[in-house]
Each structure stands twice: as structure tokens, then as C-alpha cells.
C-alpha positions as CSV (number, residue, x, y, z in Angstrom):
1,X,131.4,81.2,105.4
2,X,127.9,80.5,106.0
3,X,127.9,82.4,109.9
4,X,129.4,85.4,107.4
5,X,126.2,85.6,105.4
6,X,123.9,85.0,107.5
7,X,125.5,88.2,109.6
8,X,125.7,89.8,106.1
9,X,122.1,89.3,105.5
10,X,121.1,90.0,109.3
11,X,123.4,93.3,109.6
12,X,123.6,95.0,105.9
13,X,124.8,98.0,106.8
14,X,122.9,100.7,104.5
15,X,119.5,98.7,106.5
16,X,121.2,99.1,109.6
17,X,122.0,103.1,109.0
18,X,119.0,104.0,107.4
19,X,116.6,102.4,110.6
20,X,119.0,104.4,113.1
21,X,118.5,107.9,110.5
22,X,114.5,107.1,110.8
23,X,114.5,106.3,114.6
24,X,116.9,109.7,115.1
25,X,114.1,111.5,113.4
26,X,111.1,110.3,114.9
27,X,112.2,110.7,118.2
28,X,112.7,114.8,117.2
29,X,109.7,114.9,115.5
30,X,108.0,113.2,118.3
31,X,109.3,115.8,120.8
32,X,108.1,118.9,119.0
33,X,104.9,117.1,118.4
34,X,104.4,116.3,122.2
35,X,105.7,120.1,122.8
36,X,102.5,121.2,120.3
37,X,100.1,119.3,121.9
38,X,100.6,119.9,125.5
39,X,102.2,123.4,125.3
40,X,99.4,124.7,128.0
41,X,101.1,121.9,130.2
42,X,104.8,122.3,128.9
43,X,104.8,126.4,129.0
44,X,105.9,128.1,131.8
45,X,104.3,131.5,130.0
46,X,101.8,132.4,128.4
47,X,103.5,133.7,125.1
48,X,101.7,136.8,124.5
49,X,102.2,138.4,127.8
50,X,105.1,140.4,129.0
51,X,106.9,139.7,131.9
52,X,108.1,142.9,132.3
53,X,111.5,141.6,132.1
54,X,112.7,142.8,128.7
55,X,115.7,141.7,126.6
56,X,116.6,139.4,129.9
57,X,119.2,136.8,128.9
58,X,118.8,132.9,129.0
59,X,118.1,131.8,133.0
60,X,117.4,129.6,135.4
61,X,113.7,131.7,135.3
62,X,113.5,132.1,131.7
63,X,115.5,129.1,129.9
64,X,115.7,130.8,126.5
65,X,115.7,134.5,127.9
66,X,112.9,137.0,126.7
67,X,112.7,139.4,123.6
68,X,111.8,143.4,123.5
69,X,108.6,142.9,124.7
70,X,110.0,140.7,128.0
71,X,107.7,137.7,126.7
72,X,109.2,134.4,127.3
73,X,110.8,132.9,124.3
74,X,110.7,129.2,125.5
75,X,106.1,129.6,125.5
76,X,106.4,131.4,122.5
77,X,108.8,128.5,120.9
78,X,106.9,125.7,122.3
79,X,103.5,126.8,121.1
80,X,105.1,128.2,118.0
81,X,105.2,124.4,117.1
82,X,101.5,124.3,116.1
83,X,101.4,127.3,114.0
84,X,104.6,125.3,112.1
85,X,103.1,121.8,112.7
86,X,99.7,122.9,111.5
87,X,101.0,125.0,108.3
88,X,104.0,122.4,107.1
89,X,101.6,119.2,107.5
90,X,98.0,120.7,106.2
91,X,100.4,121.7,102.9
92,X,102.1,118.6,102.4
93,X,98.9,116.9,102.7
94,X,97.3,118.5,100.0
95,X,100.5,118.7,97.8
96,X,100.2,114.8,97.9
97,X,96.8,114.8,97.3
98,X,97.3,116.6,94.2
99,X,100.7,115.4,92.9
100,X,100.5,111.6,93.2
101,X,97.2,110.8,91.1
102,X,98.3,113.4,88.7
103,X,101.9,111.9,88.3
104,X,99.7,108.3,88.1
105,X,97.8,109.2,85.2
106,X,100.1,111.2,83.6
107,X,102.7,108.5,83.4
108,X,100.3,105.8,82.8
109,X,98.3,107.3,80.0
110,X,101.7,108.9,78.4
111,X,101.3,110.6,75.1
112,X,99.8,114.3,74.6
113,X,98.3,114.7,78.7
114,X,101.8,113.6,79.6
115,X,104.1,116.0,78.1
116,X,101.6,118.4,78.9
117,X,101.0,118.1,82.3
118,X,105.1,117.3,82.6
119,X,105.6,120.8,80.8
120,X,103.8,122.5,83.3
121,X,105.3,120.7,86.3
122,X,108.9,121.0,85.0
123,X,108.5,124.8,84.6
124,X,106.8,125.2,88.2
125,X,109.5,122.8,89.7
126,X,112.1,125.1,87.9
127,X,112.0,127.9,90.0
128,X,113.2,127.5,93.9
129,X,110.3,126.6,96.4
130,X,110.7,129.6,98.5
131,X,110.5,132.3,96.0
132,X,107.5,130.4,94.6
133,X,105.9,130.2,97.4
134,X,107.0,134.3,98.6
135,X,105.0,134.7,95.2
136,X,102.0,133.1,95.4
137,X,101.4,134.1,98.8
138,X,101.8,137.8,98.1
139,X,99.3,137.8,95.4
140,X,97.1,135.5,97.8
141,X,97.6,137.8,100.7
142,X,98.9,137.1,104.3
143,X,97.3,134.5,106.4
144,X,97.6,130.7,107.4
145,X,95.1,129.5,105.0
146,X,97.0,131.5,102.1
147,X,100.6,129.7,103.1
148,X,99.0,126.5,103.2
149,X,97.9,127.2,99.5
150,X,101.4,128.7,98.5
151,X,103.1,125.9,99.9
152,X,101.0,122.9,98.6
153,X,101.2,124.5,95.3
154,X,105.0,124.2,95.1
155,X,105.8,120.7,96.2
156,X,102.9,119.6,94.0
157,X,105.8,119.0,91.0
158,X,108.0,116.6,93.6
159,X,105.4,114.4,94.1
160,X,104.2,114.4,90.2
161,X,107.9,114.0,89.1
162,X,108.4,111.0,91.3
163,X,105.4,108.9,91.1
164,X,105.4,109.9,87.3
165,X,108.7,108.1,87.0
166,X,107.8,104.9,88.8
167,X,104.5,104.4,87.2
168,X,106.3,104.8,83.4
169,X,108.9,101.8,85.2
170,X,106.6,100.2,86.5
171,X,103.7,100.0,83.7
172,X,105.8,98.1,81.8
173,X,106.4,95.5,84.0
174,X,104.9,91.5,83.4
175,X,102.3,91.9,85.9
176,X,100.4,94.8,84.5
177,X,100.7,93.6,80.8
178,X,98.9,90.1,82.7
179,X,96.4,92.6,84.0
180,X,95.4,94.1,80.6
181,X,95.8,90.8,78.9
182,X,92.3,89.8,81.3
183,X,91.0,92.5,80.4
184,X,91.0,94.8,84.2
185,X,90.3,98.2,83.1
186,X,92.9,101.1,83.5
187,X,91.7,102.6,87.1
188,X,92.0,99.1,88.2
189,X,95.5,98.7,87.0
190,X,96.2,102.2,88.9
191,X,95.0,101.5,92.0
192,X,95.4,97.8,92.3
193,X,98.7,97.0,90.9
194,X,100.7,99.7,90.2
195,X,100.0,102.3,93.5
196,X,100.6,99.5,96.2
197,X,104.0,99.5,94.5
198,X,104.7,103.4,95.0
199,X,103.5,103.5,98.3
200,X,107.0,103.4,99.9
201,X,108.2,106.4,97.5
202,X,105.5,108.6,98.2
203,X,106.1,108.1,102.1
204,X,109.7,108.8,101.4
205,X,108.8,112.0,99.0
206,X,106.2,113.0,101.4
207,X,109.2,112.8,105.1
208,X,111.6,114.7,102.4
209,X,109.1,117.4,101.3
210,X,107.9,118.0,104.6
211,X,111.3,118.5,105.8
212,X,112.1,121.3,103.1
213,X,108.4,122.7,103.6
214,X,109.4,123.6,107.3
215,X,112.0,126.4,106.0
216,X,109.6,127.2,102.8
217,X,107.0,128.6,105.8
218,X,109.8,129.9,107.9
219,X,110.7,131.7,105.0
220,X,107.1,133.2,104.8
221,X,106.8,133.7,108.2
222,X,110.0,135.8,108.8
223,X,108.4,137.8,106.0
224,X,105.4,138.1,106.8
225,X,102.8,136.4,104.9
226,X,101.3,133.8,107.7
227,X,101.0,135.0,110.9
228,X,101.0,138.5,112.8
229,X,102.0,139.5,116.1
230,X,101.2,138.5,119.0
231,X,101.0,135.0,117.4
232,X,104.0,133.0,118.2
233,X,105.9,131.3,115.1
234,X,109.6,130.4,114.8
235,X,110.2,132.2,111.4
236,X,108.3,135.2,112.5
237,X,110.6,135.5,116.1
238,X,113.6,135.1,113.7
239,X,112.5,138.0,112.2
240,X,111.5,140.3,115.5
241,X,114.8,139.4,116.8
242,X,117.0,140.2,113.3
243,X,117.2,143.9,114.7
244,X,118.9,142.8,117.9
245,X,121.4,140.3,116.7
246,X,123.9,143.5,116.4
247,X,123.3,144.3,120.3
248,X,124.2,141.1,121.6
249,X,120.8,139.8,122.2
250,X,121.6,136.5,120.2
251,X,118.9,134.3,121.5
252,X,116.0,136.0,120.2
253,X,117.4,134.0,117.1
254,X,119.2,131.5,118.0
255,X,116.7,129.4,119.9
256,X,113.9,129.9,117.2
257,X,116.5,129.1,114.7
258,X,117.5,125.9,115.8
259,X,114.1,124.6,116.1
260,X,113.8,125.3,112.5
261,X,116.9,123.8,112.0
262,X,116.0,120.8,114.2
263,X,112.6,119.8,112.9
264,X,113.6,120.1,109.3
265,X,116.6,117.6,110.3
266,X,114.1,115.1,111.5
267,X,111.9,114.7,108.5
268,X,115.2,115.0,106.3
269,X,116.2,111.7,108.8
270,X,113.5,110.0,108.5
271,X,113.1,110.2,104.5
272,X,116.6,109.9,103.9
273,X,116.2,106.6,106.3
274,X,113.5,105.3,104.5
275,X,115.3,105.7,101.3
276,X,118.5,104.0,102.4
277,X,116.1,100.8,103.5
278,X,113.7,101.0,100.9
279,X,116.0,101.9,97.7
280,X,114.5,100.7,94.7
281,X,116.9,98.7,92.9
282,X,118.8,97.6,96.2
283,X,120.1,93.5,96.7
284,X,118.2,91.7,99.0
């Protein structure tokens, strides 16, 4: 009995599932990072220059094939990367910035500023991230600056809602009554007992938000709103190659596509890993 729980407490499995989902991710994350910062290295093109070899298929010379202007879709995926990289991390960045001492004070201080501030969150968090950002950014006009904005704008509510709801749990616990009982002032309560303890959800928010960010700026690439040709960028290839899907000429959107696909998957592993070790509530 005792070799069983000691294997039970060595091996539990949810620990062991969710460090395999969070390794899984980094190691695609990792890849597209390295891909970003060496793509002069990496790319066997450069990505705004035509070959002269248009609509070629997927080859030996050209791994991913070429699109209507016979550039190489490989380059343009691999130093797309940085264009997604730059515009999904400089968002989420700010979004935390924004959201978590918000949802701290907010669910600290409660009363009226609470069910304000939550009013306002719950009716931007009501409407679906993309359209929200598609808004913003066409009142803000098209440019990388502007989808950083429209992006850190909408996953500002995730971060509030969160944080908010672990701060109201956690403000009530013995240690912080201890803390006001000496008489520690309220900033110090915030940011020496009670934000050390929401560290681990905001790194979980933060992989999570990150991961659905990636198709929010695909989303506003494919329309548009961040960058313009000749710039490379995965959402705005899936949109130059839309119009020759019906041809045949599949991988002007299916490579782009499953980056996208790819990169959201590893954030989405490595938050959903985190969670799965870090759960709050979970036996030890």
C-alpha cells in the first residue's frame, strides 16, 4: 500500500498530462520563435521578390510552392512569424497590463467601483473578440500599431474577470484579515499578499489569451486592417490565396493556415497544461 502512494503521489496523472500539454507547446512555440528570429538564416527567399515561377506547386525547390506573384510561400511564412509574433505578444502584454490591477482593485475594494467597472467589462466581454476587435480597428484605421490597440482592448475583460474572481476568494482569506488586523495598508495587502497568490492564473490567462489572440489578428489580417502587401503575414496570405482555392492552388492556404492553426495550438497547450498542474482547488 505504501509503494502505491508513493507512485500515486510521484505519477498523479492530471500533473503528469498537463507537464506533457506544456512541454508539447513550448517546443511549437519555440520553433516559430526560432523561425522569427533567424528567418534571414532560415529563408531560402526573400519574401517580397518574385521568382518568376508563378502558381508553382509544393517542390523539392520551393517546399510550400509559390502564389500569383511566384514569391516563395515558405520566406513569406517564416518571416510572417514576426509580423504575428510581434502583433499577438505586444497586445497581450498590454491587455495584462491593463486587466489584472484593474480586476485587483476592483475585487478588493468591491462596492460601487466594482459593479461599475464589472458592468463595463461584462458588456465588452459580451460581444465575440473578433468582431470587437474588426470594430475597433476600423474606426482606428489599418496598421500594426492600430491591431495591437484593437486587440489589447478586447482581452482586457479575461484578465479583469479572472483576477477579479480570485482576489474577492482570496481577500477573505485568514491571512489578509491578519494583515489588516496590523494595520498594513491596502496597496500593501495587493501587492504583498494577495498578487503572489494570482500569479499562476494570470500566466495561465495570459498562454490562453495569447493563443485565441493569434486567430483575433489573423482575423484582421485576412481583412485587412494590419498589414499591406508586400508584407508577409499568415492571415493576410490566407486571404491572397482565398481566390485560388477554387483552381486547385490549395497551398496558398493551406500552409499559412496551419501555422495559424499550429501556433494557436501551442499556447492553447501550454495554458491548458498549466491549468491541469496548477488547478486551484486540486488535492495535493
Amino acid at each position: 500500500m505504501e509503494v502505491k502512494n508513493l507512485a500515486t503521489t510521484i505519477f498523479r496523472i492530471p500533473e503528469v498530462e498537463g507537464r506533457w500539454m506544456v512541454m508539447s507547446g513550448l517546443a511549437i512555440v519555440c520553433i516559430v520563435l526560432i523561425m522569427a528570429i533567424f528567418a534571414p538564416l532560415i529563408a531560402p527567399y526573400d519574401p517580397t521578390k518574385s521568382s518568376g515561377e508563378i502558381l508553382e506547386a509544393p517542390s523539392m525547390k520551393h517546399l510550400m510552392g509559390t502564389d500569383n506573384l511566384g514569391r516563395d510561400i515558405f520566406s513569406r511564412i517564416i518571416y510572417g512569424s514576426r509580423v504575428v509574433l510581434m502583433v499577438v505578444f505586444s497586445a497581450s502584454l498590454v491587455s495584462m497590463s491593463i486587466g489584472v490591477p484593474i480586476g485587483l482593485i476592483s475585487g478588493y475594494f468591491g462596492g460601487k467601483l466594482d459593479r461599475a467597472i464589472s458592468m463595463l467589462m461584462d458588456s465588452m466581454y459580451a460581444f465575440p473578440s473578433l468582431i470587437l476587435a474588426i470594430a475597433i480597428a476600423a474606426v482606428l484605421g489599418p496598421s500594426v500599431v492600430n491591431a495591437v490597440v484593437a486587440i489589447s482592448v478586447v482581452y482586457v475583460p479575461t484578465y479583469f474577470r479572472m483576477i477579479r474572481g480570485q482576489t474577492l476568494s482570496l481577500k477573505s482569506r485568514l491571512f489578509v484579515e491578519a494583515a489588516k488586523a496590523i494595520g498594513a495598508k491596502d496597496t500593501r495587502i495587493m501587492g504583498r499578499y494577495i498578487l503572489p497568490n494570482i500569479v499562476t492564473t494570470v500566466v495561465v490567462v495570459f498562454s490562453l489569451s495569447v493563443a485565441d489572440a493569434i486567430l483575433t489578428e489573423a482575423g484582421l489580417s485576412f481583412l485587412g486592417f494590419i498589414v499591406t502587401a508586400p508584407t508577409p503575414d499568415w492571415g493576410f496570405e490566407l486571404s491572397a490565396g482565398r481566390p485560388y482555392l477554387p483552381a486547385g492552388y490549395w497551398w496558398m492556404i493551406t500552409f499559412p493556415g496551419l501555422m495559424v492553426m499550429l501556433l494557436s495550438l501551442g499556447f492553447a497547450l501550454i495554458g491548458e497544461g498549466l491549468s491541469e498542474i496548477y488547478a486551484p482547488g486540486r488535492e495535493r
